[in-house]
Backbone as JSON Lines, residues from 0, in Angstrom:
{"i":0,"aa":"X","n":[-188.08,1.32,-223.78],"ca":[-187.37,0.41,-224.65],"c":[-188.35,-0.11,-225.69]}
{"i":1,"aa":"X","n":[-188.07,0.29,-226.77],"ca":[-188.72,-0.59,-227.75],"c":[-188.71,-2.05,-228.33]}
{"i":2,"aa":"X","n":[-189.89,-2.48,-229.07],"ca":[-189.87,-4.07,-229.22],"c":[-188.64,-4.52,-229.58]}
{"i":3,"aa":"X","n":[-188.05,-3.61,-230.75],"ca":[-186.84,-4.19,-231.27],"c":[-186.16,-4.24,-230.73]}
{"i":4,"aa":"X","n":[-185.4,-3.31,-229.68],"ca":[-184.74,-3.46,-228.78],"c":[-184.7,-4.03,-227.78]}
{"i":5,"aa":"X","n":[-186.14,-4.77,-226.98],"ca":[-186.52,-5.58,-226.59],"c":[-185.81,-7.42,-226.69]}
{"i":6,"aa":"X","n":[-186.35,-7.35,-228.24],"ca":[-185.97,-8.59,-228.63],"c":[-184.39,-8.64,-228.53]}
{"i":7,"aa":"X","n":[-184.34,-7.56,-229.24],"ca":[-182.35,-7.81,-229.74],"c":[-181.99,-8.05,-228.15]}
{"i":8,"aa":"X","n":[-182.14,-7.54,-227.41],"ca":[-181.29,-7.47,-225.79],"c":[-181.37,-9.27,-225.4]}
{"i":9,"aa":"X","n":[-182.47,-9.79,-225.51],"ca":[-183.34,-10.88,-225.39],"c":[-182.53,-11.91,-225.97]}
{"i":10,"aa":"X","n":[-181.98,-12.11,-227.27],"ca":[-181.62,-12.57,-228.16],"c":[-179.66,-12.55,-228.13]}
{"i":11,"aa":"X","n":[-179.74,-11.75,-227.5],"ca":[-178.34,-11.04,-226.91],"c":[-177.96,-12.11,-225.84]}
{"i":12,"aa":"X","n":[-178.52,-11.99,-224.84],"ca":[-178.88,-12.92,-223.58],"c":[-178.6,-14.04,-223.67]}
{"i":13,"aa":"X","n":[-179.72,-14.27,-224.51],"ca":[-179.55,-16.12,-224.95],"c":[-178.25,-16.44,-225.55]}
{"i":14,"aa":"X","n":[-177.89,-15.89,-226.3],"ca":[-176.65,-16.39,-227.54],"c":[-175.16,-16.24,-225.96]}
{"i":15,"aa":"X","n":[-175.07,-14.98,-225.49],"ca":[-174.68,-15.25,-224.19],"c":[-174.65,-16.4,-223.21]}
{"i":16,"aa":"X","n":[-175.44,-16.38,-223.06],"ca":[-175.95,-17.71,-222.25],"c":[-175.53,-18.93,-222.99]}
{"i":17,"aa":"X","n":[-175.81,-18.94,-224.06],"ca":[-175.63,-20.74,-224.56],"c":[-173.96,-20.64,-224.55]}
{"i":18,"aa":"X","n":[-172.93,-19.17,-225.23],"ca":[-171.35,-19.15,-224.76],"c":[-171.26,-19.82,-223.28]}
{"i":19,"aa":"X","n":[-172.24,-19.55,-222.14],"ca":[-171.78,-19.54,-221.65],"c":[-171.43,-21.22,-220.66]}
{"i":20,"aa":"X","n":[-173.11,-21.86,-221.22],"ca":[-172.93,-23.29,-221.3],"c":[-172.3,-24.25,-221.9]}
{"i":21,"aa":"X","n":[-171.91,-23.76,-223.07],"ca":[-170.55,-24.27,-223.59],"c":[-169.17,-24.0,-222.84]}
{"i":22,"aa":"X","n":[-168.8,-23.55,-222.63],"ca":[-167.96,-22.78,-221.64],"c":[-167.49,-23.9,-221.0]}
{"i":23,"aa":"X","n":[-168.94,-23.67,-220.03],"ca":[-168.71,-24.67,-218.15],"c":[-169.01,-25.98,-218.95]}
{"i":24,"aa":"X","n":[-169.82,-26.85,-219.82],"ca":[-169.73,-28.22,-220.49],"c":[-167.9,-28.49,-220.46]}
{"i":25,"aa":"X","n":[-167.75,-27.28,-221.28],"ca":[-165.86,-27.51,-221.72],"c":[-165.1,-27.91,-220.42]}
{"i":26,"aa":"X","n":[-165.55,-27.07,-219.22],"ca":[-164.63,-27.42,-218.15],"c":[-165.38,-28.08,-217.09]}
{"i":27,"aa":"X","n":[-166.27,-28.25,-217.33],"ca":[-166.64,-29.4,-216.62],"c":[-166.2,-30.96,-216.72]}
{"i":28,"aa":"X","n":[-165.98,-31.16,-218.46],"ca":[-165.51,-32.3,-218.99],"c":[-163.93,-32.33,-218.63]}
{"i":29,"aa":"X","n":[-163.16,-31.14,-219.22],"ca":[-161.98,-31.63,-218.42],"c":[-161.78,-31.27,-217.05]}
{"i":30,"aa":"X","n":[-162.2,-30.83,-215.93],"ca":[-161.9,-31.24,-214.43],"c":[-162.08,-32.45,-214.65]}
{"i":31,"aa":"X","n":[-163.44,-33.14,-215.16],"ca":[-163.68,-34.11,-214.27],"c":[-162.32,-35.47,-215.1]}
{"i":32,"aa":"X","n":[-161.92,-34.77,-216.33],"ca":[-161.36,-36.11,-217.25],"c":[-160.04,-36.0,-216.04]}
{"i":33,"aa":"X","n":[-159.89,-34.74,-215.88],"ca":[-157.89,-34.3,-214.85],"c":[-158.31,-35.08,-213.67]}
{"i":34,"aa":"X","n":[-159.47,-35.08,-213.16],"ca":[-159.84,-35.63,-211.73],"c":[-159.28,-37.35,-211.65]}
{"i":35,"aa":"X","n":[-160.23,-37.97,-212.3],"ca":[-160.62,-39.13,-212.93],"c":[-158.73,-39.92,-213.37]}
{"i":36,"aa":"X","n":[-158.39,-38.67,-214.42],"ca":[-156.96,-39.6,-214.78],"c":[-155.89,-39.52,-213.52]}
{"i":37,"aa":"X","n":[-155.96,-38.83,-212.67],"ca":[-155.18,-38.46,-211.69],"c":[-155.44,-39.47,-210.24]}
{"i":38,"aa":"X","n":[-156.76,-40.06,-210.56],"ca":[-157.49,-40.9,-209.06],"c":[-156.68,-42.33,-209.76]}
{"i":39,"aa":"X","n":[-157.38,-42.42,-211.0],"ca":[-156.95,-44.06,-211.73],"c":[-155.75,-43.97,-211.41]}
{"i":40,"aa":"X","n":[-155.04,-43.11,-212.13],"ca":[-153.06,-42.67,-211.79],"c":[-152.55,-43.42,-210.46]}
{"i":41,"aa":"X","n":[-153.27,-42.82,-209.84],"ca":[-152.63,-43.01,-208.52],"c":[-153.09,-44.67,-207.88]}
{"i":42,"aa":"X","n":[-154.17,-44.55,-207.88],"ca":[-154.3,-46.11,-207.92],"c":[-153.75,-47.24,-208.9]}
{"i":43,"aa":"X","n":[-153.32,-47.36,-209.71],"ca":[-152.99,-48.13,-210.37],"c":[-151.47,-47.94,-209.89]}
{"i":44,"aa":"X","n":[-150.93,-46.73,-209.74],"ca":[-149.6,-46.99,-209.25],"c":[-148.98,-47.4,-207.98]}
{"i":45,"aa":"X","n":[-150.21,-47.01,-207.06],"ca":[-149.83,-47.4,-205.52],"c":[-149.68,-48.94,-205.31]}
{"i":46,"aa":"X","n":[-150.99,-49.63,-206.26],"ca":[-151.29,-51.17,-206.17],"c":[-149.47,-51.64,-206.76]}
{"i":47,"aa":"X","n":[-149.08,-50.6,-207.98],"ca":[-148.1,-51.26,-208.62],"c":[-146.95,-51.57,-207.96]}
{"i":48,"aa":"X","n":[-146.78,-50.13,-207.18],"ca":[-145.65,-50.19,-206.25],"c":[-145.84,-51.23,-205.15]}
{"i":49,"aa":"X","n":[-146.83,-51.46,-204.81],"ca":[-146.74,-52.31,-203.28],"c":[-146.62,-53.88,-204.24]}
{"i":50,"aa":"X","n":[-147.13,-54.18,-205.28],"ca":[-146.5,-55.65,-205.95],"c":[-145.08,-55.56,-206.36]}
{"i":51,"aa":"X","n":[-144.57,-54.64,-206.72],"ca":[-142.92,-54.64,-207.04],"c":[-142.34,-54.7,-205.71]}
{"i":52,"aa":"X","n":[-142.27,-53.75,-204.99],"ca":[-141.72,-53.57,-204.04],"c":[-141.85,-54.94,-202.89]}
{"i":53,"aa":"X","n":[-142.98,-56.29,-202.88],"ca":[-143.23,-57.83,-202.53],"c":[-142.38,-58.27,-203.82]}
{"i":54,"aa":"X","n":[-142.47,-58.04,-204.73],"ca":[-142.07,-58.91,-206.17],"c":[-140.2,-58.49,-206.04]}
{"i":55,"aa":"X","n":[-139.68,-57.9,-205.14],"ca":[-138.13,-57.26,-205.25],"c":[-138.1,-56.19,-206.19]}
{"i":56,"aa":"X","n":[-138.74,-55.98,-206.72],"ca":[-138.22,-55.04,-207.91],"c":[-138.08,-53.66,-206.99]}
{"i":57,"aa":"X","n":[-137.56,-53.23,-206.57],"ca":[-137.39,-52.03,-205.25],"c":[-137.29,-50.72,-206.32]}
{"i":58,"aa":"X","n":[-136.53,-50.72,-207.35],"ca":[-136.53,-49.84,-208.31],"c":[-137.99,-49.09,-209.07]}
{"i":59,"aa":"X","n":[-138.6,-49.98,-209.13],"ca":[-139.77,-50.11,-210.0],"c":[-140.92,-49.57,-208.91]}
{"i":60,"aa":"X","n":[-140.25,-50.32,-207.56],"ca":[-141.47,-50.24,-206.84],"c":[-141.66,-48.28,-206.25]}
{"i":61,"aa":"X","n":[-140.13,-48.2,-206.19],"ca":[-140.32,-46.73,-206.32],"c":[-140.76,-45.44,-207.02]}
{"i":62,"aa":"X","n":[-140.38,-45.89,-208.38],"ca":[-140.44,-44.98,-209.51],"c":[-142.24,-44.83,-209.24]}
{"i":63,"aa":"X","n":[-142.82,-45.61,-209.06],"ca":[-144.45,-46.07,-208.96],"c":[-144.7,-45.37,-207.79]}
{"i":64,"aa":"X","n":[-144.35,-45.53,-207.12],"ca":[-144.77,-44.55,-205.57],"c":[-144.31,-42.96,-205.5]}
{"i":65,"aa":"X","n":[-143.23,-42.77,-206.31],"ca":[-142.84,-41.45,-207.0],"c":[-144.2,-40.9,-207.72]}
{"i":66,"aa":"X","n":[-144.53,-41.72,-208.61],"ca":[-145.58,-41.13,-209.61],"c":[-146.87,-40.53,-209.03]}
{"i":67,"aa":"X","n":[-146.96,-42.13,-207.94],"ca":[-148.68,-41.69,-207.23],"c":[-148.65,-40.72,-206.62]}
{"i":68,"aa":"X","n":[-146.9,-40.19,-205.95],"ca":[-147.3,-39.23,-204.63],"c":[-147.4,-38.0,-205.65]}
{"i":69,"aa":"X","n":[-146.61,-37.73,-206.91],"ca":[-146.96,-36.89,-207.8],"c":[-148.77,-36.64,-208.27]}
{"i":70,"aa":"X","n":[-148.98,-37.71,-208.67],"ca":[-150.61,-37.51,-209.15],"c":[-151.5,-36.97,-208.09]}
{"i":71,"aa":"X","n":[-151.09,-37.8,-206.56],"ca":[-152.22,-37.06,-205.92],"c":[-151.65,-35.61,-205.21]}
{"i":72,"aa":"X","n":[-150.84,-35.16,-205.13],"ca":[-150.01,-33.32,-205.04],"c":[-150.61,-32.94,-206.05]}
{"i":73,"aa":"X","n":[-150.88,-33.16,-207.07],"ca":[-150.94,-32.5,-208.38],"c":[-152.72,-32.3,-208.31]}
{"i":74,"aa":"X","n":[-153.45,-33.69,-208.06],"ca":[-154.81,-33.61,-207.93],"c":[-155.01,-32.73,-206.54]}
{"i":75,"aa":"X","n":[-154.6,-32.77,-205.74],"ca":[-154.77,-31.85,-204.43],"c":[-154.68,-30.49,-204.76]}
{"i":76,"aa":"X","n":[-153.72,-29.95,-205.52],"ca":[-153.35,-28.57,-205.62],"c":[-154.4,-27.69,-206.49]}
{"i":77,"aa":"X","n":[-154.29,-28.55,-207.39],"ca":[-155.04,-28.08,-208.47],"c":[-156.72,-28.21,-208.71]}
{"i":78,"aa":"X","n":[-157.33,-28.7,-207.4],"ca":[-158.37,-29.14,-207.02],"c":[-159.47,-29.51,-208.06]}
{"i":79,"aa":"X","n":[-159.15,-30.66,-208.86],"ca":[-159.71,-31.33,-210.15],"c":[-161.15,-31.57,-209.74]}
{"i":80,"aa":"X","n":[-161.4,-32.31,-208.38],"ca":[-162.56,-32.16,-207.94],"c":[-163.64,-31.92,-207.71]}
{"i":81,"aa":"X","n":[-163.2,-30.99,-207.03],"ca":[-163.68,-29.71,-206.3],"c":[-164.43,-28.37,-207.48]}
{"i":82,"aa":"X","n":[-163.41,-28.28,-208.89],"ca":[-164.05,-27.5,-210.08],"c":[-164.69,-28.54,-210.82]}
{"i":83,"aa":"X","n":[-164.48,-29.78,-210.85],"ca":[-165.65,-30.66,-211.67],"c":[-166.88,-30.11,-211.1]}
{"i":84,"aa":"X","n":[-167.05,-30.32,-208.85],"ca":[-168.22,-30.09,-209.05],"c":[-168.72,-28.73,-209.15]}
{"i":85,"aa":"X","n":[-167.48,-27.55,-208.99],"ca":[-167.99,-26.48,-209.44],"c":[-168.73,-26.22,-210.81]}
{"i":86,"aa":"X","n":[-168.02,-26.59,-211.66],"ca":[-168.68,-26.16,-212.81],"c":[-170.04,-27.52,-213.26]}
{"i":87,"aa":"X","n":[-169.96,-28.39,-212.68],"ca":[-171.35,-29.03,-212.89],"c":[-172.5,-28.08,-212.33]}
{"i":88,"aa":"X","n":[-172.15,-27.51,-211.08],"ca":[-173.39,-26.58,-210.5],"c":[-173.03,-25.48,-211.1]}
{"i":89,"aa":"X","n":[-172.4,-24.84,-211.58],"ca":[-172.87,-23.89,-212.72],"c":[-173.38,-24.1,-213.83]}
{"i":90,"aa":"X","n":[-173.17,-25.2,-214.77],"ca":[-173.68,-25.73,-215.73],"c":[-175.12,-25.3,-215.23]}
{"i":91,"aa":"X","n":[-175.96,-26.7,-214.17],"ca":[-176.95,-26.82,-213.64],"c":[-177.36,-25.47,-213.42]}
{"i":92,"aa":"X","n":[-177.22,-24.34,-213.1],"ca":[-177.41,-23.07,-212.38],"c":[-177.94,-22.33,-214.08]}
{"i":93,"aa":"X","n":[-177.18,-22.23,-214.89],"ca":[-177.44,-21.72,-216.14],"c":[-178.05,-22.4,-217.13]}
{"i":94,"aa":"X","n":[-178.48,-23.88,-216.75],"ca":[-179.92,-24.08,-217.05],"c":[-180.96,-24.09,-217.02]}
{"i":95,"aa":"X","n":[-181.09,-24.47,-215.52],"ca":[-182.05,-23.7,-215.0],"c":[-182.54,-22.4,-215.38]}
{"i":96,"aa":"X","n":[-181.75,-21.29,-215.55],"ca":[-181.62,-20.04,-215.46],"c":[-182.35,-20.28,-217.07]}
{"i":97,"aa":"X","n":[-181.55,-20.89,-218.1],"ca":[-182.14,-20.88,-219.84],"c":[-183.25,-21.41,-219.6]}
{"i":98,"aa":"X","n":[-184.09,-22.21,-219.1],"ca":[-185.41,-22.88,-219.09],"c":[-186.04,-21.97,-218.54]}
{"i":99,"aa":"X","n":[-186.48,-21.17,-217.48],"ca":[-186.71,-20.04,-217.17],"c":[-187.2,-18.59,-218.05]}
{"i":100,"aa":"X","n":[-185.95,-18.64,-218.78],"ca":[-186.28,-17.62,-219.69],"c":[-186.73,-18.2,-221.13]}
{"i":101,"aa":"X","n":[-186.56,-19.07,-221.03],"ca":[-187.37,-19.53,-222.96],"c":[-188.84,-19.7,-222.32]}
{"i":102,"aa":"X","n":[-189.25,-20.64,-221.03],"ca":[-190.4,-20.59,-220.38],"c":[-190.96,-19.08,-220.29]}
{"i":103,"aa":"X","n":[-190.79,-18.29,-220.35],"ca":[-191.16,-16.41,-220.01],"c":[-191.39,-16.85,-218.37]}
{"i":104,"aa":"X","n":[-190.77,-17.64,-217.99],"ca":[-191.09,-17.48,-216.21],"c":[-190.32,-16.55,-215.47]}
{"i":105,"aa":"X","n":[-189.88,-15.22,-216.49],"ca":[-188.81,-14.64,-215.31],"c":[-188.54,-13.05,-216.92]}
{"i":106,"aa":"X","n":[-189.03,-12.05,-215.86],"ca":[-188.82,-10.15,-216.35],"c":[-187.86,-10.27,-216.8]}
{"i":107,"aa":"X","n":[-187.46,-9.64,-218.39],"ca":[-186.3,-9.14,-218.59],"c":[-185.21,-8.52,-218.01]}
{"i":108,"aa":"X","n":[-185.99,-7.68,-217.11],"ca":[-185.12,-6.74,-216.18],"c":[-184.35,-7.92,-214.83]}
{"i":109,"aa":"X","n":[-185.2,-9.21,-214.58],"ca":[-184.59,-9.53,-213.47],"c":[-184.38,-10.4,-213.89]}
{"i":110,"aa":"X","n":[-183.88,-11.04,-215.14],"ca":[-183.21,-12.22,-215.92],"c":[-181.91,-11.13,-215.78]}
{"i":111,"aa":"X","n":[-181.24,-10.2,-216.25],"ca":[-180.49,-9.38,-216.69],"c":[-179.59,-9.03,-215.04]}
{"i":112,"aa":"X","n":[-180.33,-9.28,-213.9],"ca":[-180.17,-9.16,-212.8],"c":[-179.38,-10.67,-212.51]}
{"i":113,"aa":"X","n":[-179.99,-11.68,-212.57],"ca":[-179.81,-12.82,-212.17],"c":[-178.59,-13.87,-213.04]}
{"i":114,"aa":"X","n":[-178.7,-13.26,-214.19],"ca":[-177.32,-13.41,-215.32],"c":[-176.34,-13.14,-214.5]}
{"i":115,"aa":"X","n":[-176.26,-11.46,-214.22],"ca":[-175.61,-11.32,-213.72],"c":[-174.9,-11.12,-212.18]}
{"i":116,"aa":"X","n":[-175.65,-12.17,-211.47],"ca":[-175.55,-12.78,-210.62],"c":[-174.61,-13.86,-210.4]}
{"i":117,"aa":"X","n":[-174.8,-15.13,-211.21],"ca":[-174.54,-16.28,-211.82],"c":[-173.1,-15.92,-212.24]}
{"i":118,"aa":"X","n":[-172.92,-14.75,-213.07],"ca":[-171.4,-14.69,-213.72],"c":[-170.54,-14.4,-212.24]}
{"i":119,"aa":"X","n":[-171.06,-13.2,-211.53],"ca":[-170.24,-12.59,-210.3],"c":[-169.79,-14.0,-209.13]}
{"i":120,"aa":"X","n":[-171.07,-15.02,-209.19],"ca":[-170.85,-16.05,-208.25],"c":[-169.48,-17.28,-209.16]}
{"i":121,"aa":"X","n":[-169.97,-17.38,-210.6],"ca":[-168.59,-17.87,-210.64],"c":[-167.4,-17.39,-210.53]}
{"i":122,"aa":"X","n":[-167.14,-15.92,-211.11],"ca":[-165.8,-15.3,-210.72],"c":[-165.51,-15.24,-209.47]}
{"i":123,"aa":"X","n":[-166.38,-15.39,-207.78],"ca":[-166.34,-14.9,-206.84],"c":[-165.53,-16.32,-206.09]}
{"i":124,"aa":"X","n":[-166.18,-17.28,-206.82],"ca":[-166.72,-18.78,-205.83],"c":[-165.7,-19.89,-206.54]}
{"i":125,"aa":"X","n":[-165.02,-19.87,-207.91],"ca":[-164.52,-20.44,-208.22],"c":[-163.31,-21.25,-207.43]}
{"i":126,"aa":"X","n":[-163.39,-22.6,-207.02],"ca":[-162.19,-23.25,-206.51],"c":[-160.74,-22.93,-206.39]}
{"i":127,"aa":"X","n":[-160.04,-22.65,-205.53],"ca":[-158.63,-22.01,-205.99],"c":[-157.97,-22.73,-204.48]}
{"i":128,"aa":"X","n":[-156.37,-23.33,-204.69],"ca":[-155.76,-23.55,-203.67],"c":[-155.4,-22.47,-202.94]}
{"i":129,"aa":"X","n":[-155.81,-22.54,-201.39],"ca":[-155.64,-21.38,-200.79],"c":[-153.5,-21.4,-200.63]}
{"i":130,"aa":"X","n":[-153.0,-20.61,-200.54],"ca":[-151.71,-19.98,-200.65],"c":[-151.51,-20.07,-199.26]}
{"i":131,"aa":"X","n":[-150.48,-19.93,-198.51],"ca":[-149.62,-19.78,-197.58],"c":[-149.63,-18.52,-197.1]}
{"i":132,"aa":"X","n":[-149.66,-17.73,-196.07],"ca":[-149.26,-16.36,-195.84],"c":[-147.7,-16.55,-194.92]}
{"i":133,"aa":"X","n":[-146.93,-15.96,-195.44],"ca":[-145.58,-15.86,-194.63],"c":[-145.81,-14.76,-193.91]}
């Protein structure tokens, strides 16, 4: 392999790599915003319902206990969590990984290895509600 080709692969990598920290930043920010509005959600509505429902408002106090049992099904299923902290440790994982290689602490050949490592473990490892088998 020649220098130029060297570099370009190199340069390839990186510009890769930074897609790819933008990426997990993107969904790291919204798990954690879906997590976060879905915890407040539910708390603010459970407190609401149990003061209506003392206060008589029985209507109100329901619609509110409707909502929370919605927010947290919705945060359960969709495990807001659970991919916040996934994609924070990927974030973390592919920085590491960029400091590494701008440092020269790590062979082209086994940066190219370990990239693609990192991609296979998120497609492999990614959070998903497990399904039912009938």
């Amino acid at each position: 392999m020649s220098v130029s080709d060297t570099s370009e692969a190199y340069s390839t990598l990186l510009a890769d790599l930074a897609s790819q920290l933008a990426f997990q930043k993107r969904w790291r920010i919204l798990s954690m915003s879906a997590y976060v509005l879905t915890t407040v959600g539910t708390l603010i509505c459970s407190a609401g319902a149990t003061y209506f429902a003392a206060s008589g408002a029985s209507k109100v106090a329901a619609i509110l206990a409707g909502i929370a049992t919605v927010l947290v099904g919705t945060e359960k299923s969709l495990l807001f969590r659970e991919k916040w902290k996934f994609h924070l440790l990927m974030y973390t994982k592919l920085n590491v990984f960029r400091t590494k290689l701008l440092l020269g602490r790590i062979a082209q050949d086994q940066a190219s290895d370990e990239y693609g490592t990192l991609m296979m473990m998120y497609a492999s490892e990614l959070p998903m509600a497990a399904r039912e088998q009938a």
